[in-house]
C-alpha positions, 0 to 999 in steps of 0.5 A: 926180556921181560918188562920191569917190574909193573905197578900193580898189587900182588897178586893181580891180574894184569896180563892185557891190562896197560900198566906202567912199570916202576920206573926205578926198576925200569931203569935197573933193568935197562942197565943191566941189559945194555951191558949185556947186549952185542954191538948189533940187534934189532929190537921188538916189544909189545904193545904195552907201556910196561915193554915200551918203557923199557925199550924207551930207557934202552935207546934205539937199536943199532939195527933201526928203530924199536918195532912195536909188535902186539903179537908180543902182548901178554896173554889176554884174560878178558874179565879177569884182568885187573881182578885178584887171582884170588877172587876169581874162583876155583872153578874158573880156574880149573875150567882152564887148566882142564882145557888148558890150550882151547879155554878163553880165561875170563873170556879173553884168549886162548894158550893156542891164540897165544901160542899161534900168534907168539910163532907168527911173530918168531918165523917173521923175526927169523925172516927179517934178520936171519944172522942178527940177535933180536931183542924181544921186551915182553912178558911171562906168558909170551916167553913161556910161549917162545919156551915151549916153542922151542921145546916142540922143534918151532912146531905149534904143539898144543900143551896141556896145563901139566906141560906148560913151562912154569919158569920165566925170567924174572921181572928185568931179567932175559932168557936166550934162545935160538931161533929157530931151533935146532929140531929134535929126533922128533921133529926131522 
């Protein structure tokens, strides 16, 4: 699931950047999950307050208390962060989007430490509760992640800017998906 909506203004760039969430969509969000959710699951989210807001309004998972997981943070922009997309500039955008999976936006984490870290955190979910649902509270970027993992078979593939899924949930909104998946004609 990903966080409510978060404080900030449009067009901001906040992905490590520790920003609450509005709490009257906080709330929404928790509703409409709790209503939505099986009688058994455990529970993860990030590090950031945004997540734990959520995870907080949603009460304890019948499968133990939240585990608070940074692998589950969004994607690190480093000096980007809390800047206007719109002033950070052509050239340092397409810097990125030409090495797409290895650049450091802003000097802060690569898709590949991403994508690395957002797979430790789902082979060791698998691990832990091998027959239960598992509720993630994250963000846009780690659900893209979880997406193109899932598209690659649970094989760390590097994408190139054209092949990165550009759909995430919605602020509040979730997405299921099976891990670890069922591999593809590529993968077996």
């Amino acid at each position: 699931m990903r966080h409510a909506a978060p404080c900030v203004l449009p067009g901001c760039c906040y992905g490590r950047l520790d920003v609450p969430a509005d709490a009257h969509a906080n709330d929404h969000a928790a509703a409409a999950l709790r209503a939505a959710l099986p009688a058994r699951w455990a529970g993860w989210h990030s590090s950031r307050q945004r997540a734990a807001q959520l995870g907080q309004a949603l009460g304890d998972p019948p499968a133990g208390p939240w585990r608070i997981d940074a692998r589950l943070d969004e994607l690190d922009f480093g000096d980007w962060e809390g800047r206007a997309w719109d002033s950070i500039g052509r050239a340092a955008l397409q810097a990125w989007v030409d090495d797409f999976a290895h650049h450091r936006p802003g000097g802060g984490e690569s898709v590949a430490a991403l994508l690395q870290r957002v797979l430790a955190a789902l082979q060791e979910a698998a691990r832990l509760h091998p027959a239960g649902d598992v509720v993630w509270i994250t963000h846009a970027g780690v659900i893209r992640a979880v997406d193109w993992l899932s598209r690659q078979g649970g094989v760390l593939r590097l994408p190139a800017a054209r092949d990165w899924p550009l759909q995430a949930p919605g602020w509040g909104q979730w997405a299921v998906r099976l891990w670890p998946p069922e591999p593809t004609a590529c993968t077996r």
